[in-house]
C-alpha positions in Angstrom: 0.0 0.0 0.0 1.4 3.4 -1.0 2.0 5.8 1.6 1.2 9.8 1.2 4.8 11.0 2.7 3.7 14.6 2.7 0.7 14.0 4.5 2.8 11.4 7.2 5.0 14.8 7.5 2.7 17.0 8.0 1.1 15.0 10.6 4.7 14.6 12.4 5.2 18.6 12.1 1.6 19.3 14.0 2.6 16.3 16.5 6.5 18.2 17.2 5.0 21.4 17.4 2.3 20.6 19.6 4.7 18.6 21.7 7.4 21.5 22.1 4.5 24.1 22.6 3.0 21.7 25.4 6.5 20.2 26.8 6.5 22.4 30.3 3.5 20.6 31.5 2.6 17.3 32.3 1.1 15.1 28.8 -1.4 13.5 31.7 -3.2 17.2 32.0 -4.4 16.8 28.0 -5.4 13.2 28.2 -9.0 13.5 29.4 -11.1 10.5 28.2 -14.5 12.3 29.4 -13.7 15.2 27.0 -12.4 12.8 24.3 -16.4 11.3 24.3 -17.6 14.6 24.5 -15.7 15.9 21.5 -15.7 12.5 19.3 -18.8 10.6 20.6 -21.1 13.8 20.1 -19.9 14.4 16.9 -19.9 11.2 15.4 -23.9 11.1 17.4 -24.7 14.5 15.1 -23.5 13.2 12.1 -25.6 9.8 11.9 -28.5 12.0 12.8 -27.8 14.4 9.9 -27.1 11.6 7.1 -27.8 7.9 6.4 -25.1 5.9 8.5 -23.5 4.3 5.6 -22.7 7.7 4.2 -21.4 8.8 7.5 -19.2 5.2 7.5 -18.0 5.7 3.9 -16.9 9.3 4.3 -15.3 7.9 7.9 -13.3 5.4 5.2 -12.6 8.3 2.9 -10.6 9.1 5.7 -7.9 7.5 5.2 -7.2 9.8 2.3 -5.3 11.4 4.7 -2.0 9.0 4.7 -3.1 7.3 1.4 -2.6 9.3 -2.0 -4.5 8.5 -4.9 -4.5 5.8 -7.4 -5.1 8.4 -9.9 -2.0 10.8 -11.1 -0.3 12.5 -13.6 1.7 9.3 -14.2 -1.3 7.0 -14.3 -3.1 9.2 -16.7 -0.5 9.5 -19.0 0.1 6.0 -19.3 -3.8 5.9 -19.6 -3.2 8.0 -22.8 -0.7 6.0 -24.3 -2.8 3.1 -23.6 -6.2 4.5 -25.3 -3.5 5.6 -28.5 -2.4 2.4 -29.1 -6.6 1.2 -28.5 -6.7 3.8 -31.3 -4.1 1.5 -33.2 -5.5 -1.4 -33.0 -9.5 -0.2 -34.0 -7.7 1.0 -37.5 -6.0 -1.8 -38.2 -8.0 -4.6 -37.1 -12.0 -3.1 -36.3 -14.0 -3.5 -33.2 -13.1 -7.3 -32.9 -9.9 -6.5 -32.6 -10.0 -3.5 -30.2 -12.6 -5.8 -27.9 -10.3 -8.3 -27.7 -7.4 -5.7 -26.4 -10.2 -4.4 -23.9 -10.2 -7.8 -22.4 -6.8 -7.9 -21.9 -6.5 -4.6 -20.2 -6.0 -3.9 -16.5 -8.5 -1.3 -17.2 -11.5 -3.5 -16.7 -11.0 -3.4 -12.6 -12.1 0.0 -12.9 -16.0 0.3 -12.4 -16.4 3.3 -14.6 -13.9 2.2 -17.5 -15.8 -0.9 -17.7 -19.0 0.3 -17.7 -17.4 2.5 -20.9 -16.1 -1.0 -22.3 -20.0 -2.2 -21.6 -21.4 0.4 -23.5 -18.6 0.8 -26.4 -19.5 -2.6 -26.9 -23.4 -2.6 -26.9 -23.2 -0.1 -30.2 -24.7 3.1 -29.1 -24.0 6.3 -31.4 -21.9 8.6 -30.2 -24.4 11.3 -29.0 -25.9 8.2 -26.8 -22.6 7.1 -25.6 -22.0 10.9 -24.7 -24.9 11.2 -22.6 -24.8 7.9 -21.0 -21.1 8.2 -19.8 -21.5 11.6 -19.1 -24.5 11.1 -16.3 -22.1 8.2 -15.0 -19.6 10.6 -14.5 -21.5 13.1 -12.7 -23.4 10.7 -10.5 -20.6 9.4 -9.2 -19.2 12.8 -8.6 -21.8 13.5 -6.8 -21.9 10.9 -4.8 -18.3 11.6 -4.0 -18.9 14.6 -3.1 -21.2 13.5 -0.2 -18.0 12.5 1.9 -16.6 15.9 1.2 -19.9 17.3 2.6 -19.9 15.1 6.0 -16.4 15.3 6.6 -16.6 19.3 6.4 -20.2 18.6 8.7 -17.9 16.7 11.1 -15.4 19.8 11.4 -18.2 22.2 12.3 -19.3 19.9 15.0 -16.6 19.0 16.8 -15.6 22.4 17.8 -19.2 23.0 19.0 -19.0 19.8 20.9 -15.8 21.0 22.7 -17.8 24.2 23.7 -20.8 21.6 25.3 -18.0 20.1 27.0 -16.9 23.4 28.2 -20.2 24.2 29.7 -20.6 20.9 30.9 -17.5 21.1 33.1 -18.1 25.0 34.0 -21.3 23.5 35.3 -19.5 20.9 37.5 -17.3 23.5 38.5 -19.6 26.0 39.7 -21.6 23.4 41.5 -18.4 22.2 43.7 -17.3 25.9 44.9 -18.9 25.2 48.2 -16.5 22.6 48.6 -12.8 23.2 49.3 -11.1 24.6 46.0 -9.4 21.0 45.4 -12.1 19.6 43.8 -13.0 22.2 40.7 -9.8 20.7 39.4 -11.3 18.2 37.2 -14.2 19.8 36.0 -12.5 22.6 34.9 -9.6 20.3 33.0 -12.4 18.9 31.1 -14.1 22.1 30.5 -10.7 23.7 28.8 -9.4 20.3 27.3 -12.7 19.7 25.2 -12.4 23.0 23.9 -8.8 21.7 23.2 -9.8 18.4 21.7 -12.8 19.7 19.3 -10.0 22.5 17.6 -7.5 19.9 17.1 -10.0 17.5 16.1 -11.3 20.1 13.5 -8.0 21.9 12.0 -5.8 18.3 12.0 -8.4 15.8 11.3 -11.9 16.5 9.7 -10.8 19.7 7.9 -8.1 18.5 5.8 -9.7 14.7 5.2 -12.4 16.7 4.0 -9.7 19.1 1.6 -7.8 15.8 0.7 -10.4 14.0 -0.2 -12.0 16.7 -2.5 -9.0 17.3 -4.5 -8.9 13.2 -4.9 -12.6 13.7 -6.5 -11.6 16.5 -8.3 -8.9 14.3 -9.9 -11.4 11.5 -10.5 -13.8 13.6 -12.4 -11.1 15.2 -14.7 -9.8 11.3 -15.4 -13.1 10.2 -16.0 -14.1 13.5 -18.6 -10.8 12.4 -19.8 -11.6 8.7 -21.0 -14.9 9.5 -22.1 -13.6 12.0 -24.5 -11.2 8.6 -25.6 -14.3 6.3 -26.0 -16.1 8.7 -28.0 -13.1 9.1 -30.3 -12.4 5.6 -30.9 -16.2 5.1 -31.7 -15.9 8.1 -34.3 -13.1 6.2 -35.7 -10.2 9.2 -34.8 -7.1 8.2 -36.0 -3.8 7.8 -33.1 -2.8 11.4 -33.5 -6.0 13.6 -32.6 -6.8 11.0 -30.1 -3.9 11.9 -28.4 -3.5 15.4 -29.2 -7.1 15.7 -27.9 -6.6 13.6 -24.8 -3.0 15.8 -23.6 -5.3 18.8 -23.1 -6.4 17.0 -19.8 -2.9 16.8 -18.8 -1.3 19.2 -16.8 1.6 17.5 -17.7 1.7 17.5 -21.1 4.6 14.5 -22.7 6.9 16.6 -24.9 7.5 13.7 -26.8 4.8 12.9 -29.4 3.7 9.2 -28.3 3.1 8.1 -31.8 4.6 10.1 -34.6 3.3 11.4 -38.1 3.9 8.7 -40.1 1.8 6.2 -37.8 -0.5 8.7 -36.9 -1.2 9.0 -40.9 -1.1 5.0 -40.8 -4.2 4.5 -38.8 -6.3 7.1 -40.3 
């Protein structure tokens, strides 16, 4: 499994920098377990009230964003490229037989939406019908993506307002002991300031950039999956090697400065 080394460093920065800002008092006085369920209990409790719990436990997968990167990159899109040009290859030499057969042998079929593209490619449809079809995949599952976005960003407002609950909650044992001798206001009052502590952290190192991570993930998704449904719709129009990868480079922020097929074969397969 591929580790996000930026992200690991990040976390390791906010962990030494809290640490060095905290290092003249005891780590026990942050270490409250009440104000941890507070904090994490409530807002996990608010966000299966304010979406269906297998959202709220797919967008609490989607964390994981956080350490993982992306399967999709520069890299694997341009190697997605080269492997559509050569799909454009094969369709003018040897037809639709021969360019379902190279389908099947791709490692592109373990990929929901790039099979559902093979699917269609293969059932015939025009190219207006492929468009529309492959098109309402890809924003459907955009959306749907998006929903994780939206409850991870949900959990980051709550769990500040949950430290603030447990900040009233312990003022409220505090207040009620002051009768007694001053000695026993002590824990109270460490869960009233360390739930505070606990939703802001929880917000700023947790929820807020899962949700940020795993937006720009989506965002990558989408302009992959625009991508190959620009490539289906040229191999069904019967582009030759050339436009289909002149075409497809625009998605690229990287664009290759090496041609991936050159005039002569580009002339070749049209």
């Amino acid at each position: 499994m591929k580790i996000s080394y930026g992200s690991i460093l990040g976390l390791l920065i906010a962990i030494i920098a809290l640490g060095l800002a905290l290092q003249n008092y005891e780590s026990s006085y942050f270490l409250n377990y009440e104000a941890a369920l507070i904090v994490f209990g409530g807002t996990l409790a608010a966000t299966m009230i304010s979406f269906e719990g297998k959202e709220v436990f797919r967008a609490l997968g989607a964390m994981r964003e956080l350490i993982v990167p992306s399967p999709i990159d520069d890299k694997s899109m341009m190697s997605e490229v080269q492997t559509v040009v050569d799909w454009g290859k094969i369709n003018a030499k040897e037809g639709k037989l021969g360019l379902e057969r190279a389908f099947e042998e791709s490692d592109m079929t373990r990929d929901r939406f790039l099979q559902y593209s093979i699917d269609l490619f293969s059932a015939g449809y025009s190219v207006d019908s492929l468009r529309a079809k492959m098109e309402t995949f890809v924003s459907n599952q955009y959306e749907q993506e998006k929903k994780s976005v939206e409850i991870l960003t949900t959990m980051g407002t709550f769990s500040p307002a949950f430290g603030m609950i447990g900040t009233l909650i312990g003022l409220v044992g505090m207040l009620s002991q002051l009768d007694d001798f001053a000695g026993k206001i002590g824990e109270p009052m460490a869960v009233a300031l360390v739930t505070t502590f606990y939703g802001a952290v929880a917000q700023q190192l947790l929820f807020k950039p899962a949700a940020q991570r795993t937006d720009a993930k989506n965002r990558v998704l989408l302009t992959r999956n625009l991508m190959m449904t620009e490539a289906f719709l040229l191999l069904v129009s019967n582009k030759g090697s050339m436009e289909i990868q002149d075409h497809l480079n625009s998605f690229l922020r990287n664009t290759p400065n090496k041609k991936v097929v050159n005039q002569t074969e580009a002339s070749e397969s049209s």
